[in-house]
C-alpha positions, 0 to 999 in steps of 0.5 A: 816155617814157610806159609804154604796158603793165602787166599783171597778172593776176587769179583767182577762185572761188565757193561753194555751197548743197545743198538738204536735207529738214528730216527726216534720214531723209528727204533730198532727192537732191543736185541738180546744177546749175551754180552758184557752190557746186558743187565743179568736177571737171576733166573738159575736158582738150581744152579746157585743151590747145588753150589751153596750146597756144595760150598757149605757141607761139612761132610765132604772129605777135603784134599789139596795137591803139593804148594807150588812156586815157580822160578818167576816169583809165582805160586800155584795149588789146588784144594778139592772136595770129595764125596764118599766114593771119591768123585771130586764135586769142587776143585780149586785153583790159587795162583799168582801172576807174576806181572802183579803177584795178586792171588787168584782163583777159580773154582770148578763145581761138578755134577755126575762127575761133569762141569757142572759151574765155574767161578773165577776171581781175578784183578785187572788192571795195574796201579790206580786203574785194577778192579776185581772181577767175578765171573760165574758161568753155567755149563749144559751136560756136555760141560759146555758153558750155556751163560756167563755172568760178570761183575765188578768192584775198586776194591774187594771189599765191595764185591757183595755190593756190586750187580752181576751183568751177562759177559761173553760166554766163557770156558773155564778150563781145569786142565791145570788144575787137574795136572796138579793134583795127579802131578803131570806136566809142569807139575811132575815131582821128580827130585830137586834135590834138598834144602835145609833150614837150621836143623830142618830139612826139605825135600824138593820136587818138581819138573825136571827141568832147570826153572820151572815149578817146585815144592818144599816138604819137610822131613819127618823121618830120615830114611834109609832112601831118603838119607841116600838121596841126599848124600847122592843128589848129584847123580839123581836129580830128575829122579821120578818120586812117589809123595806122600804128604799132608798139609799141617800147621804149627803152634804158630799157625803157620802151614807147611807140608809134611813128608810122609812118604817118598818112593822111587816110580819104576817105570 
């Protein structure tokens, strides 16, 4: 059975330069400006709570779009969090660069259905010289970023243990993600064909397009149009489909997606 899921997260931080006259009896006053030296005091508490909130409730229903894989060795998925009328109020990305294959991610937090804060964990670097890196940013009503923090660590392990500072304000942007989980752009499921593992047999999905990304579903059934896509694949690769699944896990503790449903979209 393939592993559909890991996730691993990241963390970060930045350093600063103060500005000072050449004369001692004449220095310039210390100028306050966001930028990746300035130490970070912790003064957004409503901010830090409504995430916490967020990250801890046990009432959220959860969801996650297909589990990608692209044609350059990277991955891509998105989970998500909902409350009861459906509104999104966290949303994450995890994905991997094909220069390192390291997971990453970034999580968007929402507040009144607008970016409310992100945060995003990701590694720098290569070999003896990558580091991890957090970085948190705070967003104003207009989903506009109003301050960035940053902090940074050798190894994972010691994120906890390392100090924000301000970094350059940033826009952590959920575009992708959002194309994953309504399946646009790179992420459309028109039909790949199939591929079969012993007596198992998936369906394949993604852009229509030669590369690119694709996802593995595992029958449950064969149906009728199911069994006549595979015995016509030929003829109906780049077909639009329709997908229901649901991510499941076996004895062996292994995820996998479940086809549930699969539809032709007649446009």
């Amino acid at each position: 059975m393939i592993n559909f899921k890991s996730i691993f997260l990241f963390a970060c931080s930045f350093s600063i330069l103060i500005a000072c006259s050449d004369k001692p009896d004449e220095k310039e006053p210390i100028k306050k400006k966001n930028t990746p030296s300035q130490v970070y005091q912790d003064d957004n508490e409503e901010f830090e709570e409504y995430i916490t909130q967020i990250d801890d409730s046990a009432t959220l229903n959860e969801g996650n779009s297909l589990y990608y894989t692209h044609s350059n060795g990277t991955s891509y998925e998105v989970t998500f969090k909902i409350n009861n009328d459906d509104r999104i109020l966290r949303m994450t990305e995890k994905y991997t660069l094909a220069s390192t294959g390291s997971i990453m991610s970034s999580v968007f937090y929402y507040k009144d259905e607008l970016l409310y804060a992100t945060k995003e964990f990701f590694e720098e670097g290569v070999g003896e010289d990558a580091f991890f890196v957090e970085r948190v940013s705070y967003y104003d009503k207009n989903s506009e970023p109003t301050l960035t923090k940053e902090r940074t660590a050798p190894f994972e392990d010691y994120l906890d243990q390392s100090s924000f500072k301000l970094g350059n304000i940033h826009k952590c942007s959920d575009e992708r993600a959002y194309r994953a989980i309504t399946n646009q752009g790179e992420f459309m499921t028109t039909f790949k064909g199939f591929v079969e593992n012993g007596p198992e047999r998936y369906l394949m999905v993604g852009e229509d397009k030669k590369g690119g990304y694709e996802s593995a579903i595992l029958l449950q059934s064969r149906t009728p149009f199911l069994q006549y896509l595979f015995h016509n694949q030929d003829s109906n690769i780049g077909m639009k489909l329709d997908i229901n699944f649901r991510t499941m896990r076996d004895p062996a503790g292994y995820e996998y997606q479940a086809l549930l449903g699969a539809f032709e979209v007649i446009e």
